[in-house]
C-alpha positions in Angstrom: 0.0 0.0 0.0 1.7 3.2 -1.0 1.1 6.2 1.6 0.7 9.4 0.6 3.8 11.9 1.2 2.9 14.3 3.9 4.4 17.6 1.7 2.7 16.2 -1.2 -0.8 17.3 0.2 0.8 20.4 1.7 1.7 21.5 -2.5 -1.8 20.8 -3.8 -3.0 23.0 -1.0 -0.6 26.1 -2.1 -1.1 25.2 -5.7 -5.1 25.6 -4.8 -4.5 29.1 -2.8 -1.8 30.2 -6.5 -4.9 29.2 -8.3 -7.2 31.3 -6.6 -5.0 34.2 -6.5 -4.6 34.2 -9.9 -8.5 33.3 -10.5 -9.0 36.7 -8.3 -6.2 39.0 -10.2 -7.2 37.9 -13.2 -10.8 38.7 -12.7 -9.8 42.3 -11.1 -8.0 43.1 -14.2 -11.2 42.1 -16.2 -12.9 44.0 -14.2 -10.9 46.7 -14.3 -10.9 46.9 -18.0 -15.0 46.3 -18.5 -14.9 49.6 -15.8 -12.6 51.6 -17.7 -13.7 50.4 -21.5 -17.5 50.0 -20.6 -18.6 52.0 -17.9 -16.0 54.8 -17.6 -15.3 54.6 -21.5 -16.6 57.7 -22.7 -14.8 59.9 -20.2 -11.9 58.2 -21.3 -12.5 58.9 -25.0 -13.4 62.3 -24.0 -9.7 63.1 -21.9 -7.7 61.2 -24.8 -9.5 63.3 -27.6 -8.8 66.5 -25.3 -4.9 65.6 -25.2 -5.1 65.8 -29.0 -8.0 68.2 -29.8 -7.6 71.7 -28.6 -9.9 75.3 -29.5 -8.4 77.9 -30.9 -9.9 81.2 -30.5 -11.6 83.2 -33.1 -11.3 86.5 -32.5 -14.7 89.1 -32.7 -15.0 92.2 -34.4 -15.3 95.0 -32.3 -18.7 97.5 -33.3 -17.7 100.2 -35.4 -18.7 103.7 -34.5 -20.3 106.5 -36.4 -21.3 109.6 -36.5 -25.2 111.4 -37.3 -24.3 111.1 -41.3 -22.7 107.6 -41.1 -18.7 109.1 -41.0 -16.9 106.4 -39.1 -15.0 107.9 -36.0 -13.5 104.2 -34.7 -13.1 101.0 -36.4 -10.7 98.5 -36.9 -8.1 97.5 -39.3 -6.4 93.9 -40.5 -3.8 93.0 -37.8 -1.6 90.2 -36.1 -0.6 90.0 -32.5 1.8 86.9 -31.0 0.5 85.3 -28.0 1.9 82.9 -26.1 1.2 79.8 -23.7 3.1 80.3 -20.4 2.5 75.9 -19.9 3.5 75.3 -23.3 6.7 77.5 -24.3 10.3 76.1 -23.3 11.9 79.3 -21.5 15.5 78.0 -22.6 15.1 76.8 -26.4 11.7 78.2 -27.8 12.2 81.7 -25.7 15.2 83.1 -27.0 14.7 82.0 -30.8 11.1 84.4 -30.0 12.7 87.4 -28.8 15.0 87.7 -31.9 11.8 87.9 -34.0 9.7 90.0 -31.8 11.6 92.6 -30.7 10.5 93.6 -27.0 12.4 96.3 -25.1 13.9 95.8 -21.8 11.2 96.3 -19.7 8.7 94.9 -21.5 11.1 91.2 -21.9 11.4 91.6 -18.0 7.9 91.9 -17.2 6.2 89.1 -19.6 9.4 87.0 -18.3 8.1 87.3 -14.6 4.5 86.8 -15.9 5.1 83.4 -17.5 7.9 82.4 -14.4 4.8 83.0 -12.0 2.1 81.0 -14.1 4.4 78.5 -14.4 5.1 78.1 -10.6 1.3 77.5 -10.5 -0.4 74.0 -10.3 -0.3 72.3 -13.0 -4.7 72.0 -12.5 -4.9 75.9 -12.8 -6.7 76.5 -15.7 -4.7 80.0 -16.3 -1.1 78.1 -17.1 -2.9 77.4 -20.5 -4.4 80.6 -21.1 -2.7 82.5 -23.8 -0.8 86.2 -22.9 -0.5 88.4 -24.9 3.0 89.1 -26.0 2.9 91.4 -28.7 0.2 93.8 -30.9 0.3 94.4 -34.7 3.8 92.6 -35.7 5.0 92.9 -39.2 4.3 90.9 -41.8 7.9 89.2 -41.8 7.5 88.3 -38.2 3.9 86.8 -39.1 5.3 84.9 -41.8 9.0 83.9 -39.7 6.7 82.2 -36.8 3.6 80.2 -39.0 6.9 78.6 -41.3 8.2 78.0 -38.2 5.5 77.0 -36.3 6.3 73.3 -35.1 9.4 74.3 -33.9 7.8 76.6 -31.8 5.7 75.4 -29.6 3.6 77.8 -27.0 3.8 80.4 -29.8 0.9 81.5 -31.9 -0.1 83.9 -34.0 -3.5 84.9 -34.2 -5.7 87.6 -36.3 -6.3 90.6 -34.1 -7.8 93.4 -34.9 -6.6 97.1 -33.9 -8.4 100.0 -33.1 -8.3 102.4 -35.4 -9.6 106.7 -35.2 -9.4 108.2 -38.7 -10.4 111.5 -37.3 -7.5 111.3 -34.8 -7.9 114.1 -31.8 -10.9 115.5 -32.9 -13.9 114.6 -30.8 -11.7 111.8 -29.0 -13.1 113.0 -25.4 -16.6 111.6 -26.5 -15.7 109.2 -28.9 -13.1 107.5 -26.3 -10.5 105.2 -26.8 -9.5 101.2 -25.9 -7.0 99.8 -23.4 -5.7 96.5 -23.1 -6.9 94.3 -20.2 -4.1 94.2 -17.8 -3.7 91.3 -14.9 -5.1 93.5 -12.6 -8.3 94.5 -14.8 -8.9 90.8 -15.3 -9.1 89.5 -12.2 -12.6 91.7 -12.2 -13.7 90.9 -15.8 -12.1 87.2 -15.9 -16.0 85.9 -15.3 -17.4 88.3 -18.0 -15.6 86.6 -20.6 -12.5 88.8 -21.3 -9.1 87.3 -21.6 -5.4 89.1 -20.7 -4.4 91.1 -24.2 -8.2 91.6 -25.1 -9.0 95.7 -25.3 -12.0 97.4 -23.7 -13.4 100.6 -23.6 -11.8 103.0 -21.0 -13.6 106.4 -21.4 -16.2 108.0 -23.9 -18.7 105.8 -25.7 -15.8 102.9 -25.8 -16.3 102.7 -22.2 -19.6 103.5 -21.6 -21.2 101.2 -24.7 -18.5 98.2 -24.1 -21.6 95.4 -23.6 -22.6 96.4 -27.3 -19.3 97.0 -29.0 -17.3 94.1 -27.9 -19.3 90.9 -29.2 -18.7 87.8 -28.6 -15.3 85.4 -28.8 -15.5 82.0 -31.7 -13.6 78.9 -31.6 -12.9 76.1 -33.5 -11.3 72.3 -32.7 -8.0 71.3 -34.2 -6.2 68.2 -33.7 -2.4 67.8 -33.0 -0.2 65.6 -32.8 -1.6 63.2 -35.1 1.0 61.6 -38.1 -0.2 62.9 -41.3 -1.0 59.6 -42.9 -4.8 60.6 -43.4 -6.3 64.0 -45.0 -7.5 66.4 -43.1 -10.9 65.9 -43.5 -10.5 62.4 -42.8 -8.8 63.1 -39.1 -11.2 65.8 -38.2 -14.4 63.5 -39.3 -12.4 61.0 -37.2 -11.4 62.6 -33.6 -13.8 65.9 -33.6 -16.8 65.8 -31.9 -19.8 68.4 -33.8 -20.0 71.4 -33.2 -16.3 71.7 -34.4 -16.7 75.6 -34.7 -18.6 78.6 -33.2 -18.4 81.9 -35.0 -18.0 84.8 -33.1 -20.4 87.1 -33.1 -19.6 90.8 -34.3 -19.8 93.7 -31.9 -22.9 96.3 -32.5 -22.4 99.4 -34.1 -23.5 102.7 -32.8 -24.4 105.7 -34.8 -24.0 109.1 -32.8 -26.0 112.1 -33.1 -22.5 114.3 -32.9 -22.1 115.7 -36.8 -17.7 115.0 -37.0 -18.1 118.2 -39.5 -19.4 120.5 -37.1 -16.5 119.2 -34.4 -14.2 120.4 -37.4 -15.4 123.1 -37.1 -15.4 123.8 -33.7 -11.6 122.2 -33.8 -11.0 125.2 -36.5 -12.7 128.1 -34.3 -10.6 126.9 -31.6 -6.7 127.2 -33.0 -5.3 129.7 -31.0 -7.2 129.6 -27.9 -4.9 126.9 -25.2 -8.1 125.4 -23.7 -11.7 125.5 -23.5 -14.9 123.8 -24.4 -17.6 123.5 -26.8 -20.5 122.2 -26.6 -24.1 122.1 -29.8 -26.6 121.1 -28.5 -30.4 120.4 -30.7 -33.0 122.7 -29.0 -35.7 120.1 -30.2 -34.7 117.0 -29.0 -31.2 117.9 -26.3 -29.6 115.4 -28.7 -25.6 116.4 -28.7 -24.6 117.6 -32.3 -21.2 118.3 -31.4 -18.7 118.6 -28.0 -14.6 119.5 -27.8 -12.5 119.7 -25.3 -9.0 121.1 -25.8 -6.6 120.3 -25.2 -7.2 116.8 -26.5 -4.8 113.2 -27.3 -4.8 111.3 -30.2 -6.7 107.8 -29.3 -4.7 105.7 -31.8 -2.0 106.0 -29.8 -3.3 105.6 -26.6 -5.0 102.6 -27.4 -1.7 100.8 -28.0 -1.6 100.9 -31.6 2.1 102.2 -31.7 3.1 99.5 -28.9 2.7 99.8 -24.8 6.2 102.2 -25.1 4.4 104.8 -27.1 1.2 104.3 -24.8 3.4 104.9 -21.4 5.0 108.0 -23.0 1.8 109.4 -24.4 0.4 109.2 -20.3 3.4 110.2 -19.1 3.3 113.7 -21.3 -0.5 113.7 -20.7 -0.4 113.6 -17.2 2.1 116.0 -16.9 0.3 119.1 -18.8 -0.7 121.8 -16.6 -3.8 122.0 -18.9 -5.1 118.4 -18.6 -6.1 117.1 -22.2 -7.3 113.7 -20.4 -10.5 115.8 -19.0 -13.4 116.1 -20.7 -14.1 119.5 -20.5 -17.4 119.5 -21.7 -18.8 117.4 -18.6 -16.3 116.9 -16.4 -15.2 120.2 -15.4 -17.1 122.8 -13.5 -16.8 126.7 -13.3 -18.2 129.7 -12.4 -20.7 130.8 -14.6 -20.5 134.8 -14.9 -22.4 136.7 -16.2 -24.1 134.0 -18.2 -26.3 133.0 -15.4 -28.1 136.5 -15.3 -30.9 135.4 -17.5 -32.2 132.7 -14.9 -31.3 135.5 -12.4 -33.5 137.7 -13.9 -36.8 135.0 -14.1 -36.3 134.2 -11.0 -36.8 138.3 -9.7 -39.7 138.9 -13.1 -41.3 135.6 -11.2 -40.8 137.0 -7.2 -42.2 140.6 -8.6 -39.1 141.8 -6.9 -38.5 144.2 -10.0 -40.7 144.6 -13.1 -38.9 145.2 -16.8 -38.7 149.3 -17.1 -37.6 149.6 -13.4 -34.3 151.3 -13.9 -30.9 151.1 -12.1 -28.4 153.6 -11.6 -24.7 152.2 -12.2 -22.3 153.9 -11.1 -19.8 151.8 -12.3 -20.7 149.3 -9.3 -23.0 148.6 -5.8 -22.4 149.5 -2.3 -22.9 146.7 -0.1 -22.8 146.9 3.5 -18.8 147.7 4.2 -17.9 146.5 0.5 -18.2 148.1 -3.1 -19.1 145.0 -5.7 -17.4 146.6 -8.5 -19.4 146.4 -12.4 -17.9 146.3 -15.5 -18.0 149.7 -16.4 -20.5 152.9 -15.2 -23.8 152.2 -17.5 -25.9 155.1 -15.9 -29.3 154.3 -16.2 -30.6 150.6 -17.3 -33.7 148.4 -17.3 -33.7 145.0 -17.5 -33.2 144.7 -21.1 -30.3 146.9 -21.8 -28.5 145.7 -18.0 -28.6 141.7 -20.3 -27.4 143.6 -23.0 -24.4 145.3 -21.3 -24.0 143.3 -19.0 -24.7 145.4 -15.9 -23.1 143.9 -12.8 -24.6 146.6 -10.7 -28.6 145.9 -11.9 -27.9 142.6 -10.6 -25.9 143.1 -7.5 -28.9 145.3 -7.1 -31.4 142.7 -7.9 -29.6 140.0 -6.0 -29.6 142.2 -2.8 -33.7 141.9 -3.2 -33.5 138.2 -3.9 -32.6 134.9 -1.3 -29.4 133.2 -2.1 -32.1 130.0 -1.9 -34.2 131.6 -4.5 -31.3 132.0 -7.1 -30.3 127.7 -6.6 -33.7 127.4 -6.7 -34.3 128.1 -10.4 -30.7 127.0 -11.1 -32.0 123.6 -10.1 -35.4 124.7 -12.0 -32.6 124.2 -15.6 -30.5 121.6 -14.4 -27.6 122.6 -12.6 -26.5 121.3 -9.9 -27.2 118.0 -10.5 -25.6 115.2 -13.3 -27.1 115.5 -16.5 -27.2 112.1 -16.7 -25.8 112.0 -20.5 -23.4 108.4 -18.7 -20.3 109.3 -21.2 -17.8 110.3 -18.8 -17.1 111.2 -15.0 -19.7 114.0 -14.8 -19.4 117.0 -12.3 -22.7 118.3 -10.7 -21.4 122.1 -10.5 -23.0 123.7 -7.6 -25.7 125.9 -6.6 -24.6 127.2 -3.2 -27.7 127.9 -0.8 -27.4 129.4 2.8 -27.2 126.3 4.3 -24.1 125.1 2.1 -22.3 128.8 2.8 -23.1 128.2 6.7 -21.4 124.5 6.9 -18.6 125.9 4.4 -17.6 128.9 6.5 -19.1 128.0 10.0 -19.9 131.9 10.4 -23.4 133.7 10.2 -23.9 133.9 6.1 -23.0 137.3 4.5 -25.3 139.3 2.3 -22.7 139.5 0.0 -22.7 135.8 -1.1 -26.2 136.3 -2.6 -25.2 139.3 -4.5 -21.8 137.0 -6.3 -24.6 134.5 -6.8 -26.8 136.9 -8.7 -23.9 137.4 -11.4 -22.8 133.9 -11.7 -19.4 134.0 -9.0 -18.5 132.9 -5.7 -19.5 129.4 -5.1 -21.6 128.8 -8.4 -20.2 126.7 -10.6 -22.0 124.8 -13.8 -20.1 122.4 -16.2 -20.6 123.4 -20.4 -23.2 120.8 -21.3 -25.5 121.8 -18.3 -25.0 125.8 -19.7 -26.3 124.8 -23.0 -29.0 122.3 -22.2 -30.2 125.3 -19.9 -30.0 128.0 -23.1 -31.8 125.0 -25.3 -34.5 125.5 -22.5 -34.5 129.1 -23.1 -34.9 128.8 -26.6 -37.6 126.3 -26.5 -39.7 128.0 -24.3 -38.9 125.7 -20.9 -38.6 122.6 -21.5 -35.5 120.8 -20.8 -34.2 117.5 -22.3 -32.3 114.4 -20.9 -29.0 115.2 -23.1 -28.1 111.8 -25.7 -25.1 111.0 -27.8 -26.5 107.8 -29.4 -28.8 107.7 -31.8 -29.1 103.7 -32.5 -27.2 100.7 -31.6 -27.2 98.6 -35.3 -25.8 95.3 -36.7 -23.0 95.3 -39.2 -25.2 95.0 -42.0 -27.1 98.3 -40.5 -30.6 96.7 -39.2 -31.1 98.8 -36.6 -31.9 97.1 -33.2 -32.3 100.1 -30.6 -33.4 103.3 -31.3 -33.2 105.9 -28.9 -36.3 108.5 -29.0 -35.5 112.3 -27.3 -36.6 112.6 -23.8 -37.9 115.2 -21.7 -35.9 115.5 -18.3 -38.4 118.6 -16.8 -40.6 121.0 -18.1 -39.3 123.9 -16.2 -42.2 126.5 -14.9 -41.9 129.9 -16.3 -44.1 132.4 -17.3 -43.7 132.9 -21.2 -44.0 136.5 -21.1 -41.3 136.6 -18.9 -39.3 134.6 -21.2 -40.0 136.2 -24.1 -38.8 139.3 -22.4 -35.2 137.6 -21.3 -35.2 135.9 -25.0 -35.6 139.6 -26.5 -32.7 140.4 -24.6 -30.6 137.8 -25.2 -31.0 139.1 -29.3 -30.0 142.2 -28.4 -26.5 141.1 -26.9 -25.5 140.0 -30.3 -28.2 142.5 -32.5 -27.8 145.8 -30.8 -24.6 148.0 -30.6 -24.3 148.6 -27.1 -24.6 145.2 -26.7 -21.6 143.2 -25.3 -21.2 140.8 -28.6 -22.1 143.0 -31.4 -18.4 143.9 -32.6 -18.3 140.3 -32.9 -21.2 139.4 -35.0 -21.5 138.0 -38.4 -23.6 140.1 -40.3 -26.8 137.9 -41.5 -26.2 135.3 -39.0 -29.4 135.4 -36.7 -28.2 134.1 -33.5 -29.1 135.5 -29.5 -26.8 134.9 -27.0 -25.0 136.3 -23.6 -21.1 136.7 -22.7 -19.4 136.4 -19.4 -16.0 136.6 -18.2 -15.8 134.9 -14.8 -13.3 135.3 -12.3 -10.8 132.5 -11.4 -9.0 132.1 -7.3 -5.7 133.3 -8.0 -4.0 130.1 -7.2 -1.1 128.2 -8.8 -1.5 125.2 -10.3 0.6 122.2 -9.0 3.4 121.5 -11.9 3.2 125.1 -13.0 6.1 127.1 -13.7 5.6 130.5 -11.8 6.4 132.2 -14.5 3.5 131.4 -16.3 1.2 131.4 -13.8 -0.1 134.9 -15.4 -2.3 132.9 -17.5 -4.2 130.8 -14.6 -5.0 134.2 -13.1 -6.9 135.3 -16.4 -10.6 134.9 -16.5 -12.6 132.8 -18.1 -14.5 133.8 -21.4 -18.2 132.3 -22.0 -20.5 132.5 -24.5 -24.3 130.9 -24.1 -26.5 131.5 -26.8 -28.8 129.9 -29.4 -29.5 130.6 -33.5 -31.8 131.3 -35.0 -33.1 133.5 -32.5 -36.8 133.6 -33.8 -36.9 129.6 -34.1 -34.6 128.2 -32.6 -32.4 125.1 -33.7 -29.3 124.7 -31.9 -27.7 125.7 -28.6 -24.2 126.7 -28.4 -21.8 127.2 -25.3 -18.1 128.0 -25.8 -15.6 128.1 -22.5 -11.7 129.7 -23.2 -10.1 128.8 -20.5 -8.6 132.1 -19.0 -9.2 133.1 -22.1 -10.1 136.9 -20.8 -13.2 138.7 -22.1 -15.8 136.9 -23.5 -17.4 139.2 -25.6 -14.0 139.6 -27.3 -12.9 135.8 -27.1 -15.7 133.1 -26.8 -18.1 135.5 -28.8 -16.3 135.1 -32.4 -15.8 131.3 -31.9 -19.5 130.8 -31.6 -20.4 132.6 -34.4 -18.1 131.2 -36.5 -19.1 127.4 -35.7 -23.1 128.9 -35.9 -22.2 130.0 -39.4 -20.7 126.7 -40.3 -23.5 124.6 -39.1 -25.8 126.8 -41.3 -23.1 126.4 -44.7 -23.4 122.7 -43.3 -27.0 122.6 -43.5 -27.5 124.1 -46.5 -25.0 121.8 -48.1 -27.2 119.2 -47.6 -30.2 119.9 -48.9 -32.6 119.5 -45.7 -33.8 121.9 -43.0 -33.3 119.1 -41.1 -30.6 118.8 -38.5 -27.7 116.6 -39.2 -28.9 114.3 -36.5 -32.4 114.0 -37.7 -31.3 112.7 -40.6 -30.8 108.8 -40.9 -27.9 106.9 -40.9 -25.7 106.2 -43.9 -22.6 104.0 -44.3 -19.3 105.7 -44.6 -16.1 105.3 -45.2 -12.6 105.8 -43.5 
């Protein structure tokens, strides 16, 4: 009988446990694989197609921008920029060969090397180490064609289609119009969620800026596959690894047609050479759509856009921000000063309405008013005036005399009545309220009991009154309409590229201010005279057979230097102011005009001439045309650069 060996059973006993190990292994690994090939399959699919497919950005078109007879004012012209991915490019082999292409200077290599040095420290998960940066805008057509021949060798490096922002009318009207910056790191951490990526431009003041969710449109994309050998056609790998939709076209930005007339800022821009500084603003009496603005000095946006490189864009600043006379400010709504004696009209409603005076009540002007302990001094001695011929002079005394009858309060009151004092709403740019000082702002201001003397200032447009340009000549349009006073606009329609329009923007009616038409009528015949009769303070300056009504002032200015201004010069900040407020045709109205020179002196001598000048041209203008219509009633029409 043959026994069994005892190790004999002790092997079929392992063998059974190697069996069943390898039973168990082999049926994890089939279960791994029906996990990853049948239940997780598509996700795996999906990650191997997105190591091999990747979007490319199509870049939008950004809205063009028009004027009231279809001129364009900003567009954009055929360009390349170089961008680069921070993950992808080799910093010792890909770099260097880049920078001998694109030339960068110093600071600009030093900053877009720390850039891509700090993306690349980040996690390898952070979606922003395979976002593009932009490195540089409108490169050559050599460098184009040096980096697509060699783009294989050059991986991280792309060059991609990107429009630049282009101004054919350069300075003129570029307050209004505005201009586009480029998104810095800091600007897209805020705009990052809305869509915008680091080298993408936006709007930074004027209708750029204030229209930007209209202009910019929207970013494309199409799939392309890499890394693939070339043994199939095109059409064959794409049908093979792309998923549909393989491309999304952007969508164009809207355009937006203005009711500013770029002729009429000509010539505003041509009335204007000589004078340093100043503002105009036209104004439609009809509708208080804006027909035309300036403010000088002014920049050329083409440059501060960065169409000449980020260099040209921190020198332009540099010399901006250094001017005494600030070309960055819109004049036209963001600045604020003293009125003179351009506020006398409303002055003057505001004592016909109180009965604190009646028209042929006379004043005798000794060539200014005794006040208390102080003489208010007038502007010359006009011996006896009414109402009428004090407008037409300009008769500081008849209103130092009417304001010593009238409350501080009284005078804001129908300053506020017009519109100043508060934001005109027009959204453009930064927009200063002026002021209307009452007795409770002079009380906080000077903790002291008020002084009669305040209300007297007031009364002739000085002390703490202050208005900015567009508020003067929506109150005139008021004048001329007979009281009522419009919510300002500068767009006239937001439209698609082929010119459907999609918004149209109707006039609106801010207030209709409460005055007693005889009144006006008496104030309007006034305002004729300032420009018809020859005592009047703008009659050497007229333009015989222009119908036009209107009043000067020459307001005072603090003797105070500027900061950055060479004392020897500072005889020109202590110059006054010259206005002119007015409105053509005097009999039915059309247009309002307001013209600021900056310490430009008189404005009967000064302001006067440029206003009748631009009034003239709008009428040549007019009549060129063909219509009785204004330029911005008339419906939009394509242009050309």
């Amino acid at each position: 009988m043959l026994v069994q060996r005892s190790d004999v059973g002790e092997f079929r006993q392992r063998y059974r446990w190697l069996v069943l190990v390898a039973i168990a292994a082999f049926g994890t690994l089939i279960g791994r694989l029906a996990q990853l090939q049948l239940v997780e399959g598509d996700v795996h699919r999906a990650q191997a197609r997105r190591n091999i497919v990747r979007e490319r950005s199509l870049a939008t078109t950004r809205g063009v921008i028009r004027d009231a007879n279809g001129r364009v004012l900003a567009a954009n012209r055929p360009s390349y920029s170089v961008h680069i991915t921070p993950a992808a490019i080799d910093l010792e082999a890909t770099w260097p060969r880049v920078l001998k292409v694109v030339a960068l200077d110093e600071l600009e290599r030093i900053a877009i090397e720390k850039r891509i040095a700090e993306i690349k420290a980040l996690p390898k998960d952070d979606k922003r180490r395979g976002q593009q940066i932009l490195l540089k805008v409108d490169v050559d057509r050599d460098v184009v064609a040096f980096l697509e021949t060699h783009e294989k060798d050059l991986p991280g490096v792309e060059v991609t289609p990107s429009p630049v922002r282009y101004y054919p009318y350069g300075e003129l009207g570029a307050h209004a119009v505005g201009y586009v910056q480029e998104v810095d790191a800091e600007a897209l951490e805020r705009l990052d969620e809305r869509g915008y990526r680091a080298g993408d431009h936006i709007g930074a003041i004027g209708i750029e800026r204030r229209w930007e969710s209209y202009l910019r449109g929207q970013r494309g994309w199409r799939k392309l596959v890499r890394g693939i050998a070339r043994r199939e056609s095109s059409a064959e790998i794409d049908a093979k690894y792309l998923e549909e939709p393989r491309r999304l076209e952007p969508i164009p930005g809207r355009d937006i047609s203005l009711t500013m007339d770029i002729d009429l800022v000509a010539s505003i821009e041509k009335g204007m050479r000589g004078q340093l500084a100043g503002a105009v603003v036209v104004v439609d009496v009809r509708t208080g759509r804006l027909l035309a603005a300036l403010s000088k000095p002014s920049f050329d946006p083409n440059v501060v856009s960065g169409g000449n490189g980020t260099k040209a864009v921190r020198d332009a600043f540099r010399r901006l921000n250094s001017d005494p006379l600030k070309p960055t400010m819109d004049k036209t709504i963001s600045a604020a000063y003293p009125p003179g004696s351009t506020y006398k009209p409303f002055t003057a409603l505001a004592a016909l309405a109180d009965r604190v005076t009646d028209p042929d009540r006379e004043v005798d002007c000794h060539g200014g008013f005794e006040y208390g302990k102080r003489f208010f001094r007038c502007t010359g001695v006009h011996r006896k005036v009414n109402l009428h011929s004090a407008i037409v002079q300009s008769c500081n005394t008849y209103f130092y005399e009417l304001g010593s009858r009238l409350s501080i309060d009284r005078l804001a009151a129908i300053g506020l009545d017009f519109g100043f004092g508060v934001k005109t709403g027009i959204g453009v740019n930064p927009e200063a309220r002026g002021r209307m000082p009452t007795r409770s702002w002079y009380t906080r201001r000077y903790k002291e009991a008020f002084r009669g003397g305040f209300t007297l200032l007031s009364a002739i447009g000085q002390g703490a009154t202050t208005v900015s340009v567009l508020q003067l000549a929506l109150s005139y349009a008021a004048l001329a309409n007979g009281g009522t006073l419009y919510q300002p606009q500068v767009v006239r329609s937001i439209e698609t590229s082929d010119g459907t329009v999609v918004q149209d923007f109707p006039p609106r009616v801010r207030r209709m201010v409460e005055v007693d038409q005889d009144h006006l009528a008496l104030v309007k015949n006034a305002l004729t005279g300032v420009v018809a009769e020859k005592t009047g303070t703008a009659y050497k300056e007229r333009i015989p057979g222009l119908d036009m009504a209107g009043k000067t002032g020459t307001a005072q200015v603090s003797h105070v230097t500027p900061r950055g201004v060479d004392p020897d010069k500072v005889w020109y900040f202590n110059r006054d102011h010259a206005w002119f407020a007015g409105y053509s045709p005097s009999k039915s109205p059309e247009i309002a005009i307001v013209v600021i020179i900056e310490h430009g002196g008189g404005g009967g001598k000064n302001a006067a001439p440029v206003a009748m000048r631009v009034v003239r041209d709008w009428e040549k203008l007019k009549e060129k045309r063909g219509s009785s219509q204004l330029p911005s009633h008339q419906p939009s029409k394509r242009g050309s650069l």
